[in-house]
Z-matrix of the N, CA and C atoms (Angstrom, degrees):
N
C 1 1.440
C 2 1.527 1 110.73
N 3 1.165 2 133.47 1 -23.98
C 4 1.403 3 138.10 2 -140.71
C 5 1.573 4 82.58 3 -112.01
N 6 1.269 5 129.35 4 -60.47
C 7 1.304 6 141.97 5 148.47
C 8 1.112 7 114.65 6 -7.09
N 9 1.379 8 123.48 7 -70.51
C 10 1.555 9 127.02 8 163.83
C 11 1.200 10 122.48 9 -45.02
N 12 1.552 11 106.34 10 -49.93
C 13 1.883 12 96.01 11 -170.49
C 14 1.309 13 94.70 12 -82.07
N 15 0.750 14 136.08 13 -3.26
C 16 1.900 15 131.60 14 -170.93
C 17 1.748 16 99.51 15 -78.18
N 18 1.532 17 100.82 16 -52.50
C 19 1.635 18 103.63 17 -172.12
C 20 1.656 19 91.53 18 -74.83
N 21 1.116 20 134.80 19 -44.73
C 22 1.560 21 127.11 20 166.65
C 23 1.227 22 137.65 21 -31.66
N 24 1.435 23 107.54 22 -30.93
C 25 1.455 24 147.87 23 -172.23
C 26 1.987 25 91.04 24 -80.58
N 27 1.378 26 100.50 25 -68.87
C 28 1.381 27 100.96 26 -165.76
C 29 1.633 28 111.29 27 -96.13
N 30 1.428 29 115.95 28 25.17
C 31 1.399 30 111.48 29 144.42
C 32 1.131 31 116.60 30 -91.76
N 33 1.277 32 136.58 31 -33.29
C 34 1.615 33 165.77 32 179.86
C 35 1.529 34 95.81 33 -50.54
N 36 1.388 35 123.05 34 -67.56
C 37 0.890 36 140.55 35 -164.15
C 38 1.613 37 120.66 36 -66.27
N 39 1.427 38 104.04 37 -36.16
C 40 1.549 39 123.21 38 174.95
C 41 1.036 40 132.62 39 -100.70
N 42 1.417 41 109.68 40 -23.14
C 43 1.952 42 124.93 41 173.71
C 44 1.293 43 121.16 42 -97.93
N 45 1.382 44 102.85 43 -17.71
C 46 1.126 45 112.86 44 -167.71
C 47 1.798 46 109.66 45 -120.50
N 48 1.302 47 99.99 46 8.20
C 49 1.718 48 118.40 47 -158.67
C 50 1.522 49 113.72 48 -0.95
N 51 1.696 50 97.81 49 78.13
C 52 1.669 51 95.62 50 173.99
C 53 1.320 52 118.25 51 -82.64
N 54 1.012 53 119.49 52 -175.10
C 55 1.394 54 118.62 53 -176.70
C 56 1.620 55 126.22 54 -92.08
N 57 1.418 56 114.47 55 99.46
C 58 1.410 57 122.00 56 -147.03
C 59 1.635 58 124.55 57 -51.10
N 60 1.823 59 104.12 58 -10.14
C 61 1.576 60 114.10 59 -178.68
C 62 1.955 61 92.79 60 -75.64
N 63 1.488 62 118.28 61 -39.88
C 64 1.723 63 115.66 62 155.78
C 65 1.672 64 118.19 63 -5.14
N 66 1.508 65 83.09 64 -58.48
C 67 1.845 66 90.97 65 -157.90
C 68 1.831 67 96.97 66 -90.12
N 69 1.416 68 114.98 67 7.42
C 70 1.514 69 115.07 68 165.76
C 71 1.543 70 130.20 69 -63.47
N 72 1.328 71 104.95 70 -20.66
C 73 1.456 72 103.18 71 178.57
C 74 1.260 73 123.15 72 -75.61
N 75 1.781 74 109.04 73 -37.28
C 76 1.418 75 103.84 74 173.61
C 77 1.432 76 113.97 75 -99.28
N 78 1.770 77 117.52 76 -23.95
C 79 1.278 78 129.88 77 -172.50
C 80 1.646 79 103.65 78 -86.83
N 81 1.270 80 110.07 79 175.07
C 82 1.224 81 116.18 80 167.68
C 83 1.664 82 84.08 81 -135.43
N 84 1.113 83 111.70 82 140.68
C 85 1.959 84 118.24 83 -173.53
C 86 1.584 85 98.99 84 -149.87
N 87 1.372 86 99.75 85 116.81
C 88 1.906 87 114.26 86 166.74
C 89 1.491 88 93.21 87 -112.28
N 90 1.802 89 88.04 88 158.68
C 91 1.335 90 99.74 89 147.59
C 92 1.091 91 137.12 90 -96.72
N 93 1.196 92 136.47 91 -178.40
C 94 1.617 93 127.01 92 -161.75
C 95 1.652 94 109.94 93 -147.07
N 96 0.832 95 111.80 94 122.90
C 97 1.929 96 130.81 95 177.70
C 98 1.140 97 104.20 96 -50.85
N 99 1.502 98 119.18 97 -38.00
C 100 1.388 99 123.22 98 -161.73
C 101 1.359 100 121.21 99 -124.86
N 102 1.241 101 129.16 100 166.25
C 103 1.294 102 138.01 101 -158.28
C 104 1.809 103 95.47 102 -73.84
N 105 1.514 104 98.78 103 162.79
C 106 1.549 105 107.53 104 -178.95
C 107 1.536 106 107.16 105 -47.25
N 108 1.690 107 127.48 106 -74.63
C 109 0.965 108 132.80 107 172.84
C 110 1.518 109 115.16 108 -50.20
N 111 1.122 110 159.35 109 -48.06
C 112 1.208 111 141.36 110 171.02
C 113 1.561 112 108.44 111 -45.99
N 114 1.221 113 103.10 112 -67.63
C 115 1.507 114 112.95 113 179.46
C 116 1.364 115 126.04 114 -20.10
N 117 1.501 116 102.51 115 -47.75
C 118 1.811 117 126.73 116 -170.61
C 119 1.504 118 90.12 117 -82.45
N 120 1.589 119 122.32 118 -45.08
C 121 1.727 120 111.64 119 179.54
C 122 1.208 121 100.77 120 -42.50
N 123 1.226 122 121.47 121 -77.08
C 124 1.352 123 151.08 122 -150.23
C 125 1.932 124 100.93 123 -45.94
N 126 0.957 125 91.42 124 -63.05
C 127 1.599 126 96.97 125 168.48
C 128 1.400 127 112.72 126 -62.60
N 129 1.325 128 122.84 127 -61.94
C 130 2.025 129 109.79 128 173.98
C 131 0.931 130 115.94 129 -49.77
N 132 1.887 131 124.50 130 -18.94
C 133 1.602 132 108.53 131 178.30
C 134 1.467 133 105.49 132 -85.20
N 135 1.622 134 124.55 133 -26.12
C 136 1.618 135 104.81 134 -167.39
C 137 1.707 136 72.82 135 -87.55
N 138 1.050 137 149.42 136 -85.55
C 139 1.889 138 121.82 137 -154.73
C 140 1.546 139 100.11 138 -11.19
N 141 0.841 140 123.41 139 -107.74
C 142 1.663 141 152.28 140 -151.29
C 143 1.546 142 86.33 141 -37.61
N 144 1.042 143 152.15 142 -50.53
C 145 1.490 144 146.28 143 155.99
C 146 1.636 145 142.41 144 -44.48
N 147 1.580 146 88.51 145 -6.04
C 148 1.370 147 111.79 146 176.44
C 149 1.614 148 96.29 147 -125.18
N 150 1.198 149 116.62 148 -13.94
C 151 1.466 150 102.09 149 157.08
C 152 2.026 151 103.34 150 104.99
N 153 1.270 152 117.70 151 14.86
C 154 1.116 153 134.90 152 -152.25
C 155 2.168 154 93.03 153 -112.12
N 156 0.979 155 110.59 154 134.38
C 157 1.687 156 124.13 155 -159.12
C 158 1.484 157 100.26 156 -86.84
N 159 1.131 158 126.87 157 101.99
C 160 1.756 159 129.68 158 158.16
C 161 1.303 160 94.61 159 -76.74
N 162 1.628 161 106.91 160 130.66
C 163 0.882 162 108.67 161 165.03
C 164 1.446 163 118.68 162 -121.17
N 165 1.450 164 128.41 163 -4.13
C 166 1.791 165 136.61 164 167.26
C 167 1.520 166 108.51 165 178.32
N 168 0.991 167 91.56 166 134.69
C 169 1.531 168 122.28 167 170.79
C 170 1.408 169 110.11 168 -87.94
N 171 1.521 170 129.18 169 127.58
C 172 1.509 171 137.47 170 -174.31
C 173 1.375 172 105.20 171 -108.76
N 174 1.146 173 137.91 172 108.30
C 175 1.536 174 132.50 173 175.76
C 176 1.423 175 117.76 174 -92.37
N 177 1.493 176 114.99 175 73.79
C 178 1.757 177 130.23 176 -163.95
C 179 1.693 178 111.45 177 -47.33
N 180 1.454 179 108.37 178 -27.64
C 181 1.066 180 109.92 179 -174.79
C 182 1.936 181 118.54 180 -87.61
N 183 1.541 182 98.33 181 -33.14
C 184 0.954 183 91.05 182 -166.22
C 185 2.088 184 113.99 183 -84.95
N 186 1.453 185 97.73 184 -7.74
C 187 1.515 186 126.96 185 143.01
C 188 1.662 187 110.86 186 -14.97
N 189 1.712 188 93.25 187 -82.84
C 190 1.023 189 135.46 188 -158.06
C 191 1.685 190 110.86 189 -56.20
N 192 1.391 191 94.31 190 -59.59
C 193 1.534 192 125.88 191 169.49
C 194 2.120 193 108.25 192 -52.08
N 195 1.197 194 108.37 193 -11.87
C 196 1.508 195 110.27 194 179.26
C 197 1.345 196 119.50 195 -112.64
N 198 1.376 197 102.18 196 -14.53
C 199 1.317 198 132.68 197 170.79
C 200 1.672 199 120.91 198 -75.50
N 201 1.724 200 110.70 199 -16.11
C 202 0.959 201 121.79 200 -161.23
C 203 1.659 202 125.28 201 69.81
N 204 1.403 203 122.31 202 19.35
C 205 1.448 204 136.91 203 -162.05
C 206 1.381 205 96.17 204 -147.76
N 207 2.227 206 82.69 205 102.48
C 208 1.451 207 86.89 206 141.39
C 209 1.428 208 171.81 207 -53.94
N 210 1.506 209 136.13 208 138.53
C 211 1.080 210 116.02 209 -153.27
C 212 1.719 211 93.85 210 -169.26
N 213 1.779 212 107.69 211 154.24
C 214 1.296 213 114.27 212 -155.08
C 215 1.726 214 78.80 213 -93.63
N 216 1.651 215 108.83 214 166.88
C 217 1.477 216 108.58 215 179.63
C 218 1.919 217 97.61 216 -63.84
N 219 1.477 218 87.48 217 135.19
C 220 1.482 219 108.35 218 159.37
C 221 1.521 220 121.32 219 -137.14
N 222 1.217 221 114.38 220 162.72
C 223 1.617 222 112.68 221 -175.11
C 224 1.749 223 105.67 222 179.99
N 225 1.220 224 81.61 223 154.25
C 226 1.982 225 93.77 224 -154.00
C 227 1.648 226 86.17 225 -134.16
N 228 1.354 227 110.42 226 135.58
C 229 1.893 228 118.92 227 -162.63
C 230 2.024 229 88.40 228 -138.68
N 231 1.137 230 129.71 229 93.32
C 232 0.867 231 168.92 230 170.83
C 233 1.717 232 118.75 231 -64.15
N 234 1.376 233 135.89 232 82.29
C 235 1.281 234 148.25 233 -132.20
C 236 1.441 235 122.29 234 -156.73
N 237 1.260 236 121.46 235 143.93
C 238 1.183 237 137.00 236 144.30
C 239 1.553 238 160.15 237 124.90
N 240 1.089 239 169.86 238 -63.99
C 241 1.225 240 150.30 239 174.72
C 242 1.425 241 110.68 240 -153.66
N 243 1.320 242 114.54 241 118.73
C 244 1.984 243 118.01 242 -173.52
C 245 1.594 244 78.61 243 -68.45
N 246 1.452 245 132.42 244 -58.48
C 247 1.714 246 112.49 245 -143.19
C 248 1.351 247 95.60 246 -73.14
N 249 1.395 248 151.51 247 -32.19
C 250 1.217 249 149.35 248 170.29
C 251 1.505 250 111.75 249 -69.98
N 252 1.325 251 144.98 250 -71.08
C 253 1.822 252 145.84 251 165.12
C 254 1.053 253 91.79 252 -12.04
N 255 1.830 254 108.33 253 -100.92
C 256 1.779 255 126.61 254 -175.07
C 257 1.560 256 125.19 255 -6.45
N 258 1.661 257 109.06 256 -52.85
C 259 1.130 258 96.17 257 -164.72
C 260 1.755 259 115.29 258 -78.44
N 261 1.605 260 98.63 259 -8.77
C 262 1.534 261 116.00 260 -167.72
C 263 1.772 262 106.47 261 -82.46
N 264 1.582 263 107.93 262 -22.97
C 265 1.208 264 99.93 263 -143.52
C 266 2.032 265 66.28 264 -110.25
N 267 0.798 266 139.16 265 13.36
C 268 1.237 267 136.82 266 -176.85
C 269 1.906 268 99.59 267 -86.92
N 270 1.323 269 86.42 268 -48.36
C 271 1.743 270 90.95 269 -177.57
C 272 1.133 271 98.46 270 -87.99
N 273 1.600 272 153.31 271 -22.51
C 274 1.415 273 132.38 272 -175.35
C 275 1.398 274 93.21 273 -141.92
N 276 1.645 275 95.38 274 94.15
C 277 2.374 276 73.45 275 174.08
C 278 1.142 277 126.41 276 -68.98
N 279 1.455 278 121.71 277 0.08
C 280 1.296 279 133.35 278 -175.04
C 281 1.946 280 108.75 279 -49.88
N 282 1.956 281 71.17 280 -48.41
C 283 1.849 282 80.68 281 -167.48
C 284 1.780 283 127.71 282 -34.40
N 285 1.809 284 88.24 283 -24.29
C 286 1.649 285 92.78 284 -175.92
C 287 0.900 286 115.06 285 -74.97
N 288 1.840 287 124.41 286 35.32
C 289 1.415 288 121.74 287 172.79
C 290 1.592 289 107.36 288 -94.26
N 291 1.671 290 98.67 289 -26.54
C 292 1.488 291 97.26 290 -163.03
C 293 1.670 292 91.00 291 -124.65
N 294 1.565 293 126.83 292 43.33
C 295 1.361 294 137.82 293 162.36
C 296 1.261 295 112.67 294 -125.33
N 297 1.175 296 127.69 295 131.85
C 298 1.461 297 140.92 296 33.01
C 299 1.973 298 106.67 297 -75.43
N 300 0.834 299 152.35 298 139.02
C 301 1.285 300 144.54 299 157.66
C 302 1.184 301 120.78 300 -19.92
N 303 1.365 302 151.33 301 156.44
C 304 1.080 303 159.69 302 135.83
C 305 1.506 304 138.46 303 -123.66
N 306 1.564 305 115.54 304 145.13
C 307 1.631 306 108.70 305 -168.80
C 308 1.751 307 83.74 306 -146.62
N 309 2.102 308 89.76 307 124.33
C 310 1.529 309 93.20 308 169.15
C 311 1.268 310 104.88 309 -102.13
N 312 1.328 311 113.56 310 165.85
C 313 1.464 312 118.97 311 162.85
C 314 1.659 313 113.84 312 -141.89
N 315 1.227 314 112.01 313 138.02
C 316 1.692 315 125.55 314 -165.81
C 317 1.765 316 99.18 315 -136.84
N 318 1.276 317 84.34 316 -173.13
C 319 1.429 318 107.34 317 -167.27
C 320 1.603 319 97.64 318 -146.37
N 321 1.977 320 87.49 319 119.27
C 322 1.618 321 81.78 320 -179.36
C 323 1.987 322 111.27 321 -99.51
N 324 1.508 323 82.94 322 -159.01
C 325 1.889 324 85.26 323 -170.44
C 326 1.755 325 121.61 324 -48.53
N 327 1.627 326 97.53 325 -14.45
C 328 1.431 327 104.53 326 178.93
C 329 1.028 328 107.90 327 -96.92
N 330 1.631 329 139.92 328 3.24
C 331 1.740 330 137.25 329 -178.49
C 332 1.368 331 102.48 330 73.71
N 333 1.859 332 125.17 331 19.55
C 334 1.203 333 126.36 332 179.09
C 335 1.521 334 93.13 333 -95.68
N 336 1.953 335 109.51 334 134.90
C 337 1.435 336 106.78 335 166.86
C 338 1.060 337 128.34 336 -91.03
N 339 1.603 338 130.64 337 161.76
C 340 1.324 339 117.60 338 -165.89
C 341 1.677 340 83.23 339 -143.90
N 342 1.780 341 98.96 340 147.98
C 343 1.495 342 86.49 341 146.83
C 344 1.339 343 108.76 342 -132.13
N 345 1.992 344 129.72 343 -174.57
C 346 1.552 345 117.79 344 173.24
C 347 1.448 346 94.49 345 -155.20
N 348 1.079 347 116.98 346 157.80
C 349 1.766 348 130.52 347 161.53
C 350 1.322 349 111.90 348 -138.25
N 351 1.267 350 124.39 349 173.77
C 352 1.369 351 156.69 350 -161.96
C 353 1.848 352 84.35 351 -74.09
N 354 1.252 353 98.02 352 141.98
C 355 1.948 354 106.10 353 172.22
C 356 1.389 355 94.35 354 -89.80
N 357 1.044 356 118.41 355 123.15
C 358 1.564 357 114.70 356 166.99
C 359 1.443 358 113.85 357 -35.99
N 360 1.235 359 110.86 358 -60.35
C 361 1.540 360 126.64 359 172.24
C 362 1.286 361 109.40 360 -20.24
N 363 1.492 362 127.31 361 -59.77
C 364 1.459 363 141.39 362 -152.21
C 365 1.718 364 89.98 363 -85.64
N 366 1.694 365 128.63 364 -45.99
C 367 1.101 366 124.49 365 174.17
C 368 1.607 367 102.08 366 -44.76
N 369 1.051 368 124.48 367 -71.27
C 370 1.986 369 128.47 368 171.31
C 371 0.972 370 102.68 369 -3.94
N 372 1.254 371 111.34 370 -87.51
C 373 1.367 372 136.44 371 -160.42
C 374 1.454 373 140.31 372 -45.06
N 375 1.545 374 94.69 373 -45.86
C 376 1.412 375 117.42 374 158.23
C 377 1.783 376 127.17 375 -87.60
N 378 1.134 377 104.89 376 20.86
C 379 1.306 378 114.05 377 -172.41
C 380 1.641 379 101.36 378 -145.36
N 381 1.410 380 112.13 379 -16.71
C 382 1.433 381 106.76 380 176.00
C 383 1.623 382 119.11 381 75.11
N 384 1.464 383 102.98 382 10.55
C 385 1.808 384 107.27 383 161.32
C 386 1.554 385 123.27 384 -35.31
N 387 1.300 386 101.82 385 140.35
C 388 1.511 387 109.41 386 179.48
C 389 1.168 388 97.58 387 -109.02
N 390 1.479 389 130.87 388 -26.26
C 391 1.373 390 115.15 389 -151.16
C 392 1.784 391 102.43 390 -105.77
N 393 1.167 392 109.35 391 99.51
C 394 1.451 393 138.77 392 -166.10
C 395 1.797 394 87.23 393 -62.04
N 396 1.165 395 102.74 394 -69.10
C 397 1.552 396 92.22 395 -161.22
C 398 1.038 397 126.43 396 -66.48
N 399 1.324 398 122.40 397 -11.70
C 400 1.394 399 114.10 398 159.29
C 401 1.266 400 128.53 399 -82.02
N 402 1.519 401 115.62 400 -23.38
C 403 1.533 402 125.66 401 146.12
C 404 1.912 403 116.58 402 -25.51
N 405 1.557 404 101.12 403 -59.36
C 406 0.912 405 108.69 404 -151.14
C 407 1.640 406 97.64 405 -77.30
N 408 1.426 407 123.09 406 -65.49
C 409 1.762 408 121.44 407 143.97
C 410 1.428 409 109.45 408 -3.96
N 411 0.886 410 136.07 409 -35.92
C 412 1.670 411 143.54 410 -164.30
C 413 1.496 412 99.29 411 -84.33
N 414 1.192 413 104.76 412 -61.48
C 415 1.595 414 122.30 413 -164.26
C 416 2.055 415 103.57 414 -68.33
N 417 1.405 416 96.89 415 -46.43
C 418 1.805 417 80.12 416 -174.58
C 419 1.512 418 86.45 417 -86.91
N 420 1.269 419 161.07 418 -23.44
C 421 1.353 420 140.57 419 160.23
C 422 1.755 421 120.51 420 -8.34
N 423 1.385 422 86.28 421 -76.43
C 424 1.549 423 125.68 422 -169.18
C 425 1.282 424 100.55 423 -69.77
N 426 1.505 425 142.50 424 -24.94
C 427 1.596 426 135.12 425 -169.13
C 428 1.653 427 87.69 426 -101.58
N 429 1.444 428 113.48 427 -29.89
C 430 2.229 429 98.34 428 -174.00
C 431 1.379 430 80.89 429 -93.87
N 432 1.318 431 159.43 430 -43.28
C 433 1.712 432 140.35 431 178.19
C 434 1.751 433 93.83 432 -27.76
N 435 1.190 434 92.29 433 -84.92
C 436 1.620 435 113.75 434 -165.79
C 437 1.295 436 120.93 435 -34.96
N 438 1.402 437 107.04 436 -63.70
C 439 1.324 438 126.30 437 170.15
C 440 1.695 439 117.21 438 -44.55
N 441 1.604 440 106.03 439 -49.10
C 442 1.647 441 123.13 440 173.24
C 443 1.838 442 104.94 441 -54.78
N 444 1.341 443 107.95 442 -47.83
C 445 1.542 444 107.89 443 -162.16
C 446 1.966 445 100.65 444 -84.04
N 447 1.435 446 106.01 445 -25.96
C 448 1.507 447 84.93 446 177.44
C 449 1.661 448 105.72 447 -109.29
N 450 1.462 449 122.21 448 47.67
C 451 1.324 450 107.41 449 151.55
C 452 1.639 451 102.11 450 88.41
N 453 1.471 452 123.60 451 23.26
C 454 1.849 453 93.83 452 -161.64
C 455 1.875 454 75.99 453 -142.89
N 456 1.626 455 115.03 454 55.85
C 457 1.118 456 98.49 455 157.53
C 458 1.592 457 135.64 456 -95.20
């Protein structure tokens, strides 16, 4: 499901070239210096250095590319933490629809990279979390990950 709205997310985003502060309420979306695949390195190496579990990398494009359907590089890096998940999915098991975390990153019509994930916030919300502070733990996690792997510390 998450899969779906994600590629939903980035047809929306590319066919329809909305305006990417749009996808701010539920997304969080940077730009990126670097190419899709560096980008996603760059980020699995500060995870895995903070001690945080990759568990698969999705290469949308190269999918796509076997499929006979073109497509700009995309890739979805798929991640993250039993002591942080667990305690969330303890109060809403639902949540384990949209856990392990995820952050895609593409390349739009200009060869500019982008990446985005789920706002923690919006995870809350739609799941009916009580437990704020780990929300919030969640949220500056994921902005110094990001921030660490594309250069904007």
């Amino acid at each position: 499901m998450m899969k779906a709205l994600i590629n939903t997310l980035l047809f929306l985003l590319l066919t329809f070239n909305l305006n990417l502060s749009q996808a701010n309420e539920k997304y969080t979306v940077k730009q990126s210096r670097y190419s899709v695949g560096e980008t996603l390195d760059r980020l699995e190496r500060v995870l895995k250095e903070k001690g945080i579990i990759v568990f698969t990398r999705i290469y949308h494009s190269v999918g796509a590319k076997k499929a006979g359907i073109q497509m700009r590089p995309t890739q979805l890096l798929i991640f993250g933490n039993p002591k942080v998940g667990t305690p969330l999915m303890n109060e809403s098991p639902l949540v384990a629809l949209d856990l392990p975390m995820k952050v895609l990153a593409w390349q739009d019509e200009k060869s500019q990279t982008w990446i985005a994930y789920l706002n923690p916030s919006r995870l809350q919300a739609r799941h009916n979390i009580k437990n704020t502070e780990l929300i919030n733990k969640m949220k500056k996690a994921l902005n110094a990950f990001t921030n660490q792997a594309l250069g904007n510390q």
